[in-house]
N, C-alpha and C positions, 0 to 999 in steps of 0.2 A: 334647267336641265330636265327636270321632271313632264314639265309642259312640252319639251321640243320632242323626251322620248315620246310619247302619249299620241303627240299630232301626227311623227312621223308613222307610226304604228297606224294610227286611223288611215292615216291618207294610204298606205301599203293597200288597206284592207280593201281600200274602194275600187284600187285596181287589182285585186284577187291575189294577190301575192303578201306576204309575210314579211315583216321588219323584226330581226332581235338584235337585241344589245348582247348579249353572252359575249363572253370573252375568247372565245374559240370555238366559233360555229362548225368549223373546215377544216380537217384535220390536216389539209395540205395547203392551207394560206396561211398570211399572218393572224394573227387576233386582232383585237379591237380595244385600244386605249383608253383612259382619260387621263392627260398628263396633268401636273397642277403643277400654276408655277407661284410662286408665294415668296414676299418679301415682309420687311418689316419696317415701319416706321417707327420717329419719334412724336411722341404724346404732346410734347408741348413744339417742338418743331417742326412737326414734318414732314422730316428730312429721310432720305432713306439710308436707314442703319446698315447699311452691307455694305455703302461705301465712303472711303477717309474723303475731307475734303480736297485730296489732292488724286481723288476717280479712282481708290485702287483699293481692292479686297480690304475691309476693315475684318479686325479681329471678334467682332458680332458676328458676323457673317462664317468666319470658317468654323467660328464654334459654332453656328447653324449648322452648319455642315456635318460638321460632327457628329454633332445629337441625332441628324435624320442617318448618319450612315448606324452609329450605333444601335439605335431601334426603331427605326422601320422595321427591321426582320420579323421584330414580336409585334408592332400594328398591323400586320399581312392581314389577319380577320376583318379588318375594314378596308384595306386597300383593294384585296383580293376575297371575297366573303364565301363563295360559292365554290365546292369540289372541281368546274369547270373552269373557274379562273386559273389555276397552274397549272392547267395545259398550257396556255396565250405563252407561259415564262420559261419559254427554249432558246438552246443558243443558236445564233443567226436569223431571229426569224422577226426582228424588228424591235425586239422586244427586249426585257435587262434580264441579267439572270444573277446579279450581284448591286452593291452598294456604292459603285467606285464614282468614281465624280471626275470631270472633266468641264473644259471649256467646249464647248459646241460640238461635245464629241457625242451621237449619238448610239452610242454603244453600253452606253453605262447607263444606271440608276440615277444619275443624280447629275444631271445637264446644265451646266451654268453656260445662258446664252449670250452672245456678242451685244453689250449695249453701253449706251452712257453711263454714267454714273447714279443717274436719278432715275433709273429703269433694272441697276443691275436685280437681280433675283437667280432664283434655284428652280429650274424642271423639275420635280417629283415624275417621270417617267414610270413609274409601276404601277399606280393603280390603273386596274381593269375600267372598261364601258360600264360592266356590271356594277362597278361599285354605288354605295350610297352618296353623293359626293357633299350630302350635311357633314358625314362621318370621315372620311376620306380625307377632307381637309382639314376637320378637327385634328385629328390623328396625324396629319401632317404635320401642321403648324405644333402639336404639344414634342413632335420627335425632337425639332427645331430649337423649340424653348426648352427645352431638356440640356439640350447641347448648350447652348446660352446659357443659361444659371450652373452649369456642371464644370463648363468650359471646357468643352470637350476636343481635342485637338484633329482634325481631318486627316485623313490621308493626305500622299500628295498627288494632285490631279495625272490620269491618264491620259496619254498621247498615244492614238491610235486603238487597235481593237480591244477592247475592254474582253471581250469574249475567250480572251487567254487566256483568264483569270478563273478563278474557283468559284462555281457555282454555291452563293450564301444564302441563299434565299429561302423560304422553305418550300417541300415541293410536292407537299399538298396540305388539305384546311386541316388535321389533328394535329400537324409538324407544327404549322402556325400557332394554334389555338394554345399547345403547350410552350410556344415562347413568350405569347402573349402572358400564360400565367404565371411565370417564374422572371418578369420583367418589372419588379418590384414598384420604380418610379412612375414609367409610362401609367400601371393601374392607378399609382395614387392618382394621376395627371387627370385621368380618364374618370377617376370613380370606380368604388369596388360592387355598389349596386350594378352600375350600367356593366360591365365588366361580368358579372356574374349573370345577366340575363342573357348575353351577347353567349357565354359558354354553354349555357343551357339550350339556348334556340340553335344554335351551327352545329353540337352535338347528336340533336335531335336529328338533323336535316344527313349529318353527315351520317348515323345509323339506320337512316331510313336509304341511305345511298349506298350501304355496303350488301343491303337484304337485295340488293339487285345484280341480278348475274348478264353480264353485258355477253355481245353477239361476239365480239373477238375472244372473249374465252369460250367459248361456245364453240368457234370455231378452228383456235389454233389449241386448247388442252380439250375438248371433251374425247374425242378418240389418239390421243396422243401423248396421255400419262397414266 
């Protein structure tokens, strides 16, 4: 991923135009994804643990489910790592604004796509283009094994627009960054070294982003309050 960004950038450059990956270039397009879809096998068989031998949701699997709907919210510093990443996370605009989970429904956070039994798996639909996606999917897969060893029970899947529903997400990096820190298991999951430098650097990055006075305040409060 790191290679294809790089090339496509260079190759941009030779014809005089610009490639980014940002998660919300466009304030009036959608953003820019990287979905991840991840399942799990078995060590001495495998077999894929999400489904029974008779093709239908095993209970691995929803307790997968589970654990990513219950903390993802506090993994957003890697799914979403950048102040510009929750812009991408508005309703209607391609994008999840919550944790719901469905069959091929893509409205929701969490997309269980149409397949056999030996293919079933889970979309992670929320991390951003920007993300790290070493981290991304570390962070995924621990949400998952969280749910798994916790046995955490799922929702039950939505039918139709998910966008009904109440925005959980968080809806910008210190919202995150303080769920991340009061999400007790996920840190142990992750490490409280990695964990502590991860606060330190997005801290850094998000107070060096508050010292900036953007053009829309400029424009809609400097003579108007």
């Amino acid at each position: 991923m790191f290679l294809f960004k790089r090339t496509v950038r260079q190759a941009a450059l030779r014809h005089e135009v610009y490639a980014t990956f940002m998660a919300k270039p466009h304030q009036s397009e959608p953003g820019s994804a990287m979905h991840i879809h991840q399942s799990v096998v078995g060590r001495s068989s495998g077999q894929n643990l999400f489904s029974t031998r008779a093709g239908k949701d095993s209970k691995l699997f929803l307790y997968h489910l589970g654990g990513l709907q219950r903390y993802l919210p506090a993994a957003m510093p890697l799914l979403a790592p950048n102040v510009n990443s929750y812009r991408r996370l508005t309703p209607y605009s391609d994008a999840p604004i919550n944790v719901h989970w469905g069959h091929d429904n893509r409205t929701v956070g969490l997309r269980v796509p149409h397949s056999d039994a030996a293919n079933r798996r889970v979309e992670n639909r929320i991390a951003g283009v920007d993300a790290n996606p070493y981290l991304a999917i570390a962070a995924s897969l621990a949400c998952g094994w969280l749910g798994m060893s916790e046995r955490i029970e799922p929702n039950n899947p939505v039918e139709g627009n998910a966008y009904r529903y109440a925005f959980s997400l968080p809806r910008h990096l210190t919202d995150a960054l303080n769920r991340l820190n009061h999400a007790r298991a996920l840190k142990n999951a992750l490490g409280d070294r990695f964990i502590a430098a991860l606060n330190e650097v997005k801290t850094l990055e998000y107070d060096a982003y508050q010292r900036v006075i953007s053009s829309w305040e400029r424009e809609n409060l400097l003579l108007n309050v």
